[in-house]
C-alpha positions as CSV (number, residue, x, y, z in Angstrom):
1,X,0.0,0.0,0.0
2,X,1.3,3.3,-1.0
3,X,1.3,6.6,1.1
4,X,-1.4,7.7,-0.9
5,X,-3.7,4.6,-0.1
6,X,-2.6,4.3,3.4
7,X,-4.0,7.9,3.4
8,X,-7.1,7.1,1.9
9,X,-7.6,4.1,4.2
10,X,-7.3,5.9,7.4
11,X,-9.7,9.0,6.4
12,X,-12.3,6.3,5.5
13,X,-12.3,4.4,8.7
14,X,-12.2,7.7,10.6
15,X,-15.6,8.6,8.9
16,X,-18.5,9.5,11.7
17,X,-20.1,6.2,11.5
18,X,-17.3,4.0,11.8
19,X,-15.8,2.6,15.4
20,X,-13.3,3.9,17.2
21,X,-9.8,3.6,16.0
22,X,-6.9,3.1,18.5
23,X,-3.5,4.6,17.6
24,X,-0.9,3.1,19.7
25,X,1.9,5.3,19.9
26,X,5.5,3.7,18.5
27,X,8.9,5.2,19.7
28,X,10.6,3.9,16.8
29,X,10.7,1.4,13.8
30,X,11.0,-1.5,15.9
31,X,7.6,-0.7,18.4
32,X,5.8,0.6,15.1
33,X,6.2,-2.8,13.8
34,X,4.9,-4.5,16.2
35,X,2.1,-2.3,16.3
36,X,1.2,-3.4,13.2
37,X,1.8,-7.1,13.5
38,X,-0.4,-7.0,16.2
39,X,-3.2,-5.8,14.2
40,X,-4.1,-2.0,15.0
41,X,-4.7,0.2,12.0
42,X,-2.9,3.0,11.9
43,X,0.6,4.1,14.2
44,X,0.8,7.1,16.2
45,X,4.4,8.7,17.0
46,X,4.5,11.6,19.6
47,X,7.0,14.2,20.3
48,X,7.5,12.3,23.7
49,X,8.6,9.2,22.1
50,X,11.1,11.0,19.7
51,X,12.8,13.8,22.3
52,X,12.5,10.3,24.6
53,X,13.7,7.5,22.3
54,X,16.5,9.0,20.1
55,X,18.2,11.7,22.9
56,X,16.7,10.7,26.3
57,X,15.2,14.2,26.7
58,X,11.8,14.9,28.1
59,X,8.9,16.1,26.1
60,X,9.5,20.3,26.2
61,X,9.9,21.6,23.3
62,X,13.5,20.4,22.7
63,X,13.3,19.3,19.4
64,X,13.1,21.0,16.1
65,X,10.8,20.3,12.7
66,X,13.7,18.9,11.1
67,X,14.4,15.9,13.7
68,X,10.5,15.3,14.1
69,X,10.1,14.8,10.7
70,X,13.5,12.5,9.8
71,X,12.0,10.3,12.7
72,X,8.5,9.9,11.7
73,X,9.7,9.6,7.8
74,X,12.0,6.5,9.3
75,X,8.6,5.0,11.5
76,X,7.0,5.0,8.1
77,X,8.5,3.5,6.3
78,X,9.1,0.3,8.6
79,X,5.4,-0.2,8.2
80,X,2.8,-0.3,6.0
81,X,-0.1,0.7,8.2
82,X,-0.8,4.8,8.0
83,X,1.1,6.8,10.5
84,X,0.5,10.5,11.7
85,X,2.8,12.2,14.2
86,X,2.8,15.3,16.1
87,X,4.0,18.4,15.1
88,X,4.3,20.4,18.0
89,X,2.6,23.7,17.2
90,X,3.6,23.9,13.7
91,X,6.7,25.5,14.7
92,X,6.3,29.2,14.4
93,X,3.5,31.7,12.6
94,X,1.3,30.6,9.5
95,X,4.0,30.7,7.2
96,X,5.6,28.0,9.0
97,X,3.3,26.3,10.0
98,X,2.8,25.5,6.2
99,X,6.8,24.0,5.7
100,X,5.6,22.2,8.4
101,X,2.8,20.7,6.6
102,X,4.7,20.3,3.2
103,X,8.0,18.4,5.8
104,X,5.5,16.1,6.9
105,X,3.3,15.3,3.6
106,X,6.6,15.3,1.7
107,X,7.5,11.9,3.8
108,X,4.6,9.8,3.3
109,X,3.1,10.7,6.7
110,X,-1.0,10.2,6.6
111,X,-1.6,13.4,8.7
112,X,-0.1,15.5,11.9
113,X,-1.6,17.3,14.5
114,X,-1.1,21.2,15.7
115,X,-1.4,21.9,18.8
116,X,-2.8,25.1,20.6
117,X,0.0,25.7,23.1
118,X,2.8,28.2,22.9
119,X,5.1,27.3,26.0
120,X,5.3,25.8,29.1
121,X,4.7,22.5,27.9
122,X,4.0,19.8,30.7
123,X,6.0,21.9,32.9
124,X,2.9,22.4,35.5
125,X,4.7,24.2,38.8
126,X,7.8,25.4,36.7
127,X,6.1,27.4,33.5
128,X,3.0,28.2,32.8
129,X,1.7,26.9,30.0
130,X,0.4,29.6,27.5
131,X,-2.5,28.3,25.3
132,X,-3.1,30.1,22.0
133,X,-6.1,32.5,21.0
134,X,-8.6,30.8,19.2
135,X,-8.6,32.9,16.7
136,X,-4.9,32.8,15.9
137,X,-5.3,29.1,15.8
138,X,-7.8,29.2,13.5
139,X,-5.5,30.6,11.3
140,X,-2.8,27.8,11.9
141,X,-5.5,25.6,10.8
142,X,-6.6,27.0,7.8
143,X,-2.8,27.8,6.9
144,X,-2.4,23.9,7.2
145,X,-5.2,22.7,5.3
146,X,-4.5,25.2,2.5
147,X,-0.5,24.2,2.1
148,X,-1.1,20.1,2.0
149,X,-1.0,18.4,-1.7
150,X,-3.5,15.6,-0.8
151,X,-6.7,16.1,0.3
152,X,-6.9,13.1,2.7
153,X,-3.5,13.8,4.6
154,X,-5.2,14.9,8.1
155,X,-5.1,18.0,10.0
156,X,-5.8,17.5,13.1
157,X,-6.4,20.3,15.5
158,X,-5.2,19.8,19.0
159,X,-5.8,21.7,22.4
160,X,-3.8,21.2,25.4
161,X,-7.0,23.4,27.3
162,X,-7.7,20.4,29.3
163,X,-4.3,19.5,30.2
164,X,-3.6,23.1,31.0
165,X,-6.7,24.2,32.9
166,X,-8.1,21.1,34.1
167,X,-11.6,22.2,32.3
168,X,-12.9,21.0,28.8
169,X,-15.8,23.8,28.5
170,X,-15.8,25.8,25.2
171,X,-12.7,23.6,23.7
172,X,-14.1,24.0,20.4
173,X,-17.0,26.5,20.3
174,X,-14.7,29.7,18.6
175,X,-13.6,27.0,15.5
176,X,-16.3,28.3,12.6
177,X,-17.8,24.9,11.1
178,X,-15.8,23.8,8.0
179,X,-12.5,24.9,9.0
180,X,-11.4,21.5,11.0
181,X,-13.4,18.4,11.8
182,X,-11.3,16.5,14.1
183,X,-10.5,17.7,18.0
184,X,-7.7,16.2,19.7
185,X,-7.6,16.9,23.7
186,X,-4.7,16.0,25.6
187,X,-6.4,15.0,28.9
188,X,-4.1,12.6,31.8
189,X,-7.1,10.6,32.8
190,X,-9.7,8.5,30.8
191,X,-12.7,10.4,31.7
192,X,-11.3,12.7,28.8
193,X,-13.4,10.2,26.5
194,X,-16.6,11.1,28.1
195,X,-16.0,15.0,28.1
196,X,-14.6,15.1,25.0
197,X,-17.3,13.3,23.4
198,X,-20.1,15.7,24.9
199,X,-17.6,18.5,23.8
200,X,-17.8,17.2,20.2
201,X,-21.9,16.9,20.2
202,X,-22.6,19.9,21.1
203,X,-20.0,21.6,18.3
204,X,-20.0,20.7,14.5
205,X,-16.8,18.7,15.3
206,X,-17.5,15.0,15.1
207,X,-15.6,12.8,15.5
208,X,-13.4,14.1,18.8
209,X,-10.1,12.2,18.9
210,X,-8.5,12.2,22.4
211,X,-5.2,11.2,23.8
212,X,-4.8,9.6,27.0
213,X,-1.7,9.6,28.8
């Protein structure tokens, strides 16, 4: 299966009447393999797992586009399962956030997620985290969706309000219908699921995604 099918695959069975899909996350090619062997349709690979796996640094914001992208490019192609990876914040303004796009697509990837916050990542005590304006990530959205080739590599727009504030109200409600339709929430406890998923009915976001951690 080719990047292009692997892209079409996972957009299909992440339509709104299809079951839940679980994206186990792989750290490297080995891990990502055996994700697959074992069955799960699509691989997930985090910022964590790269700053973690290939320097033994924690997940803060250590890492530039360039390494994220060399490691995800070498996780897909170990498998043949679609993979999407995280991409930080885009790295930077609109402008970059479309490189970061184009890096991503350019490598086979089946889609990336954006994520809302600026600084302070998982640093809860030491930095505050500083969460982005809707509106301005709005922007990064549409930027991202306008600078991909392929219609069915993902966007995925991410919020870290949970994680930040401990509260899941309003997550979605500034996004105007038609810009994004997926939600990721980046919640440390499995009632996410359940918030997230009232989140998503009551916006014209279906389906939510959510991470556990």
């Amino acid at each position: 299966m080719n990047n292009a099918d692997r892209r079409r695959t996972l957009k299909e069975k992440m339509a709104p009447d299809r079951e839940i899909i679980v994206l186990p996350g792989a750290y490297d090619c080995v891990s990502a393999k055996l994700i697959e062997k074992a069955g799960f349709d699509a691989v997930y690979i985090g910022s964590y797992a790269t700053s973690a796996s290939m320097f033994g640094l924690p997940d803060g914001n250590l890492l530039d586009r360039a390494e994220l992208v060399d490691h995800a490019k070498r996780v897909n192609a170990a498998v043949h399962v679609p993979v999407i990876a995280d991409a930080e914040n885009g790295f930077g303004n609109v402008v970059q956030v479309r490189r970061t796009v184009r890096a991503f697509e350019e490598v086979g990837l089946a889609g990336i997620h954006i994520e809302d916050q600026e600084g302070g990542k998982h640093m809860v005590g030491e930095v505050s985290p500083r969460i982005l304006e809707a509106s301005a990530m709005v922007k990064k959205i549409e930027a991202a969706v306008d600078a991909r080739e392929d219609e069915n590599f993902l966007i995925i727009g991410r919020t870290d309000i949970p994680w930040a504030s401990g509260s899941v109200v309003v997550i979605v409600l500034a996004v105007p219908a038609g810009v994004v339709t997926k939600v990721l929430a980046l919640w440390p406890h499995p009632t996410a699921i359940h918030a997230m998923v009232r989140t998503s009915s009551a916006s014209a976001m279906t389906p939510a995604i959510c991470l556990l951690v």
